[in-house]
Every structure is written in C-alpha cells, then in structure tokens.
MMTF fields as JSON, N, C-alpha, C and O atoms, coordinates in Angstrom:
{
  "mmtfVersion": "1.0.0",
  "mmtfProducer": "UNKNOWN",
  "numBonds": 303,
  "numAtoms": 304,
  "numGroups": 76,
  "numChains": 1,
  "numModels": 1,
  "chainsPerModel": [1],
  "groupsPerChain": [76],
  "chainIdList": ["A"],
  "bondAtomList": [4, 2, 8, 6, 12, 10, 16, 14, 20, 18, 24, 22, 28, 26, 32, 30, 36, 34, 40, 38, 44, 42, 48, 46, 52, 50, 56, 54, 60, 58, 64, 62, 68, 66, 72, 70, 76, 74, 80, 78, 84, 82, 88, 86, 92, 90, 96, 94, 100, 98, 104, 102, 108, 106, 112, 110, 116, 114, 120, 118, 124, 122, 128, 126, 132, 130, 136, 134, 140, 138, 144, 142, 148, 146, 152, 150, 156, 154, 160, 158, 164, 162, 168, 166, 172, 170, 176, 174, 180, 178, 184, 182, 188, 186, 192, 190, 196, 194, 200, 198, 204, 202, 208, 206, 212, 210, 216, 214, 220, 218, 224, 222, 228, 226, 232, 230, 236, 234, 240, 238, 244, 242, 248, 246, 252, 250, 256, 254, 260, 258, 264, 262, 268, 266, 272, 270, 276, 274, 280, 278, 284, 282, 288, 286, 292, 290, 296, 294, 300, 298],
  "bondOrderList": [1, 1, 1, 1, 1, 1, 1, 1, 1, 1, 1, 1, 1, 1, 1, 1, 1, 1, 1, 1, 1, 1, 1, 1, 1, 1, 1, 1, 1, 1, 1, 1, 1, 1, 1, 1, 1, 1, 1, 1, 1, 1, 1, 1, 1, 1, 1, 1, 1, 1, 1, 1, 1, 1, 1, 1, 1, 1, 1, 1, 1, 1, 1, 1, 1, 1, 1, 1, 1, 1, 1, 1, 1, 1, 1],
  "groupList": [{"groupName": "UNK", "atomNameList": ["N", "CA", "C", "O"], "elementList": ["N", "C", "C", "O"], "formalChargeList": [0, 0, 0, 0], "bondAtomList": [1, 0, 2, 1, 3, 2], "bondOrderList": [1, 1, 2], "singleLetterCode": "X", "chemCompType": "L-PEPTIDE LINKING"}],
  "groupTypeList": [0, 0, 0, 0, 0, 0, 0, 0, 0, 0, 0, 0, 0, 0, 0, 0, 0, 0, 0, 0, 0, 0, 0, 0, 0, 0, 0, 0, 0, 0, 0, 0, 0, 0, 0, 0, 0, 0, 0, 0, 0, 0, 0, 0, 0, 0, 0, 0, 0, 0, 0, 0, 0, 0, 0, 0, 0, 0, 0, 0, 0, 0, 0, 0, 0, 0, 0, 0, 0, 0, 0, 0, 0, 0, 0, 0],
  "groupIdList": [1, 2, 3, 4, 5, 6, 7, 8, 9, 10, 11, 12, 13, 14, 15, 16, 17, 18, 19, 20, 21, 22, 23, 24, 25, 26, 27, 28, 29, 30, 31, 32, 33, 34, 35, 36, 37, 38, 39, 40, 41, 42, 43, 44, 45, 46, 47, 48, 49, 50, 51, 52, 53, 54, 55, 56, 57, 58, 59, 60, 61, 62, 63, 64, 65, 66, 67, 68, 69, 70, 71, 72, 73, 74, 75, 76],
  "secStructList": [7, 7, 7, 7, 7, 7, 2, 2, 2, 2, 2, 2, 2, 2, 2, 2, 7, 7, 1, 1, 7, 7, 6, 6, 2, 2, 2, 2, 6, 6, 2, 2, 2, 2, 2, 2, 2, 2, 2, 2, 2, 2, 2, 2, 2, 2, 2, 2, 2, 2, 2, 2, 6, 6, 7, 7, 7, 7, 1, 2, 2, 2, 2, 2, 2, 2, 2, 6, 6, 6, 6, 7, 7, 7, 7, 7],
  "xCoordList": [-6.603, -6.644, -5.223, -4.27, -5.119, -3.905, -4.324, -5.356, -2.413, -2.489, -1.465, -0.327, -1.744, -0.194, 0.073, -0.863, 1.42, 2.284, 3.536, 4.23, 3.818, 4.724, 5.611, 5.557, 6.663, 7.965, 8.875, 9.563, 8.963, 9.517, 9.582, 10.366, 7.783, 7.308, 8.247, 8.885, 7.993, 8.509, 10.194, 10.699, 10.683, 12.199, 12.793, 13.868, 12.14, 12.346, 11.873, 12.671, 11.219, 10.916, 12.045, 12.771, 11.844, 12.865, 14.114, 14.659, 14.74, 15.916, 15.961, 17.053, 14.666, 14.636, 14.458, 15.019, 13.754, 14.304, 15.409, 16.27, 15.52, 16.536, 15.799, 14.801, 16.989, 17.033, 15.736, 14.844, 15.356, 14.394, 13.468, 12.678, 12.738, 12.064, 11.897, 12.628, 10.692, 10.561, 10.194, 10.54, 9.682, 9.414, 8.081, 7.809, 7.243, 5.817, 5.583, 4.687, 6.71, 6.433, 6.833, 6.243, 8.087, 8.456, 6.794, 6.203, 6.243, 5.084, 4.354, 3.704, 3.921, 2.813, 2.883, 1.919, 4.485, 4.786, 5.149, 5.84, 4.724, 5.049, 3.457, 3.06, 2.461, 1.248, 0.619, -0.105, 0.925, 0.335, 1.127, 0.599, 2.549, 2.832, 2.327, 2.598, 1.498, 1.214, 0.124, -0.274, -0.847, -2.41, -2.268, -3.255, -0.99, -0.756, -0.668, -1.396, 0.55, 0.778, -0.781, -1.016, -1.497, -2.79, -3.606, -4.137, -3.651, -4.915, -4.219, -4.917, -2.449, -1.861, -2.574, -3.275, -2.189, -2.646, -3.897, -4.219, -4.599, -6.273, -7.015, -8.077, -5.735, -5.893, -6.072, -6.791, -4.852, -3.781, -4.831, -5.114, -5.325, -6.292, -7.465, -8.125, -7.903, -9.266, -9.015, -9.603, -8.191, -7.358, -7.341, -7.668, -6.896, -5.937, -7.856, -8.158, -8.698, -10.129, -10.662, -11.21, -10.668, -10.992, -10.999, -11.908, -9.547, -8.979, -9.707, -10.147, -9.375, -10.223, -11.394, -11.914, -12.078, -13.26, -13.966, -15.169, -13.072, -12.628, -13.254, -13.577, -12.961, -13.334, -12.184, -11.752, -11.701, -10.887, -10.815, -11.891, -9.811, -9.873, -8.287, -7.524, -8.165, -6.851, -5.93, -6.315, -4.423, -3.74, -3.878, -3.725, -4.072, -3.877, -4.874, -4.649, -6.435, -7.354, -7.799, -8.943, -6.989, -6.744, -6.08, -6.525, -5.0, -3.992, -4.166, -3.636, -4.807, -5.395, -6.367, -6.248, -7.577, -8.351, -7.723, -8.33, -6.927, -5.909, -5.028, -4.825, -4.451, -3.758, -4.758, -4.302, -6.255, -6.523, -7.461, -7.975, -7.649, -8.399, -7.056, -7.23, -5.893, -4.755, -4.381, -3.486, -4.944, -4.735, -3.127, -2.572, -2.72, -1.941, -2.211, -3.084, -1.221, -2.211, -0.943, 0.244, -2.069, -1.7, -0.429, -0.245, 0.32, 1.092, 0.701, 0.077, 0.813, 0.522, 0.421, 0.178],
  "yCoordList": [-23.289, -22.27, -22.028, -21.998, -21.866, -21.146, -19.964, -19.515, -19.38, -18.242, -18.171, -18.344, -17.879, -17.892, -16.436, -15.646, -15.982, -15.257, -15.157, -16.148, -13.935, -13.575, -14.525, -15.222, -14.673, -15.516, -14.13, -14.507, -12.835, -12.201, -11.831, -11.133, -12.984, -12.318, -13.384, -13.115, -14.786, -16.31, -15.789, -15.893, -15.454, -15.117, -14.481, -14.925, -13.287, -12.554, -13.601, -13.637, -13.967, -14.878, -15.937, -15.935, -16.657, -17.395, -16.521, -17.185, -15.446, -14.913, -14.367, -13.939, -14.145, -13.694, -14.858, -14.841, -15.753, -16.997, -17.352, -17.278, -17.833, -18.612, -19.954, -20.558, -20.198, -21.619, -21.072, -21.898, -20.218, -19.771, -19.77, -20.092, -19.578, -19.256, -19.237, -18.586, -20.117, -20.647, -19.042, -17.929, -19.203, -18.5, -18.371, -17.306, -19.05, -19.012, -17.776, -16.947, -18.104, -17.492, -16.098, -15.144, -15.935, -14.185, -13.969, -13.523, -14.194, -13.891, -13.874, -12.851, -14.445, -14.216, -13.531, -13.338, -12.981, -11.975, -10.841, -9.989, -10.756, -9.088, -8.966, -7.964, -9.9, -9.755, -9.156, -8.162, -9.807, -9.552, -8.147, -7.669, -7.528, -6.584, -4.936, -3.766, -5.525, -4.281, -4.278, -3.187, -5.533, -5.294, -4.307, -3.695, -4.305, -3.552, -2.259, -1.425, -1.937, -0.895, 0.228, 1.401, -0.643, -0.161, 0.566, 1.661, -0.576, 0.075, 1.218, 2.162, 1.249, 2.243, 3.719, 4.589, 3.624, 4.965, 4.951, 5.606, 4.249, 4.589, 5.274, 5.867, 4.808, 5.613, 6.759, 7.491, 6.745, 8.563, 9.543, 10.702, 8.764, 10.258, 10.02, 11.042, 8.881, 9.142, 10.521, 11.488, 10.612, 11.56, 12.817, 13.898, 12.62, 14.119, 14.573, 15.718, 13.947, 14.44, 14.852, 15.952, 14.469, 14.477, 15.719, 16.466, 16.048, 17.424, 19.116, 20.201, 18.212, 19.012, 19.313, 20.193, 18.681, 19.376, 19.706, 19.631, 20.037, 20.815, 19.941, 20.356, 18.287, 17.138, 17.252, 16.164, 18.16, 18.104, 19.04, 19.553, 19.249, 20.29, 20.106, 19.379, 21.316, 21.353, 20.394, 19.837, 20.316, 19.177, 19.656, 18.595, 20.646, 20.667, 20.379, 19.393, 20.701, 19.765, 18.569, 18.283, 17.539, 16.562, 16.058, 15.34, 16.549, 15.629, 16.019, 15.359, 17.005, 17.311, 16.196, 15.783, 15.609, 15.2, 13.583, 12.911, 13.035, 12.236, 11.676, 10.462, 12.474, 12.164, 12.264, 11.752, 12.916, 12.443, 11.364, 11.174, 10.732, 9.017, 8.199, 7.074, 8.446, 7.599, 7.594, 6.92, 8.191, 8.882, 10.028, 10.418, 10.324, 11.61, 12.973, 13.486, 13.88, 15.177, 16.453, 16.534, 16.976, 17.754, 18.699, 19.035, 19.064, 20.259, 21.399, 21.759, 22.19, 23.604, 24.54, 25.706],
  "zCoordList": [-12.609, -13.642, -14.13, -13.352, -15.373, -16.021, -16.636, -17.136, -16.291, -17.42, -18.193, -17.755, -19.581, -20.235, -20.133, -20.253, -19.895, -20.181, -21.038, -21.267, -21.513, -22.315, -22.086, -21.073, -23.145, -22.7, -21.972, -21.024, -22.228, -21.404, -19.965, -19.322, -19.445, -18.614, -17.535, -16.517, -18.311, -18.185, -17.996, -16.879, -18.692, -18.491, -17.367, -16.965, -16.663, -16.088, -14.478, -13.541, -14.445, -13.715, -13.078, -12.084, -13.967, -13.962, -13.489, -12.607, -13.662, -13.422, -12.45, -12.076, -11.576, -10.264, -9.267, -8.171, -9.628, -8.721, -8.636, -9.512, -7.433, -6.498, -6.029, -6.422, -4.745, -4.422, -3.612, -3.801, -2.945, -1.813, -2.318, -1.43, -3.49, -4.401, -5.726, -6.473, -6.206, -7.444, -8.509, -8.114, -9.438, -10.325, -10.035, -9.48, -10.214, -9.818, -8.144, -7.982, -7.205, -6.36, -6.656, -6.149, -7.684, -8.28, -8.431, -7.448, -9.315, -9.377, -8.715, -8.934, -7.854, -6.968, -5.816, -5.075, -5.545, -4.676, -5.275, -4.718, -6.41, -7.631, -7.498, -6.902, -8.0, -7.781, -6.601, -6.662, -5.485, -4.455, -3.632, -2.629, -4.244, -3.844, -4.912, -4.643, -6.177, -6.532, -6.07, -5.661, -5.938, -5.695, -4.005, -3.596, -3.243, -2.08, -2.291, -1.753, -3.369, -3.766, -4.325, -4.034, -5.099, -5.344, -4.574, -4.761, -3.229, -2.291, -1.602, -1.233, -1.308, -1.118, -1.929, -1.412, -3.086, -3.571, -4.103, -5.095, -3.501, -3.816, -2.316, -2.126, -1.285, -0.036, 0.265, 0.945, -0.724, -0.572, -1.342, -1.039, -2.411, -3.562, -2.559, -2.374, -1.84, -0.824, -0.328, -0.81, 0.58, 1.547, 0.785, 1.273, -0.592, -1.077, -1.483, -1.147, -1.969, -2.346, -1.167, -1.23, -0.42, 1.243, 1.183, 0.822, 1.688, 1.357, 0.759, 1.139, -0.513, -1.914, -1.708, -2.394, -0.746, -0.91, 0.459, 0.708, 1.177, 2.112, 4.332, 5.445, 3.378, 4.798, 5.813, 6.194, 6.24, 6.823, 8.376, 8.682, 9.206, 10.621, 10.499, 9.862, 11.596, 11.668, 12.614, 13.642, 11.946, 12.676, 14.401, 15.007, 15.307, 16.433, 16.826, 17.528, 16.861, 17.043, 16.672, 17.024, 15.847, 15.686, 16.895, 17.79, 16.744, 18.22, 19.261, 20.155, 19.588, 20.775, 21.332, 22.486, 20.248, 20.302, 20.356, 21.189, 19.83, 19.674, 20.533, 20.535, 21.306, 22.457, 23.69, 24.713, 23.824, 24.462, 24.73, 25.832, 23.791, 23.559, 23.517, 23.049, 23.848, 24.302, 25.677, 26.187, 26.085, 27.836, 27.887, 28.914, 26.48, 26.59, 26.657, 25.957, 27.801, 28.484, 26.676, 26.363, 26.231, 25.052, 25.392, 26.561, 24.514, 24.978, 25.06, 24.062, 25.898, 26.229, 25.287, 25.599]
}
C-alpha cells in the first residue's frame, strides 16, 4: 500500500532522519507514538467520566485494599 503525502510532510521527514534512521521510519515512529498518545488520553477522560459520575471510593480504602492483595500491612 501507498500513501502520498504532502511535500512538507516529505521534507520534514527527511530532516529528521539520520544515519540511524530513514525517513519512512520518522514516520512510522510519529505514527505509532500518537496512536500511544491517543489511547493515553482516551484513558484519562475514561477515568475523569468515571469520576463524574460519581464510579469512584476513597483513596484510603483503595490502598488499604491495595496493599493488602500485595501482602503490605496498611499504615495505622
């Protein structure tokens, strides 16, 4: 499969390669670091809705509950 891209997209490319790394790979490691970045903040609004609509307990019965499915004894 191809794809054409901009010549700016082509330029910039090119200017971020090195000897370590072709142009093709600028790209496919810009690609594969936003599609990361993505599931990153599709995490975070899971969480922040979570939240919002009130899926949540408090942090000390969390780590209470937490440290002890690690075999850690809670603080006092």
């Amino acid at each position: 499969m191809q794809i054409e891209l901009p010549d700016k997209a082509i330029e910039l490319a090119n200017r971020l390669a090195d000897d370590k790394q072709d142009a093709a790979t600028v790209i496919t490691e810009a690609l594969a670091k936003m599609a990361w970045e993505r599931q990153e903040v599709a995490a975070i609004q899971e969480g922040i809705d979570a939240y919002q609509t009130g899926q949540h307990r408090p942090v000390d019965e969390f780590l209470n509950e937490f440290m002890a499915e690690v075999g850690l004894t809670p603080p006092e």
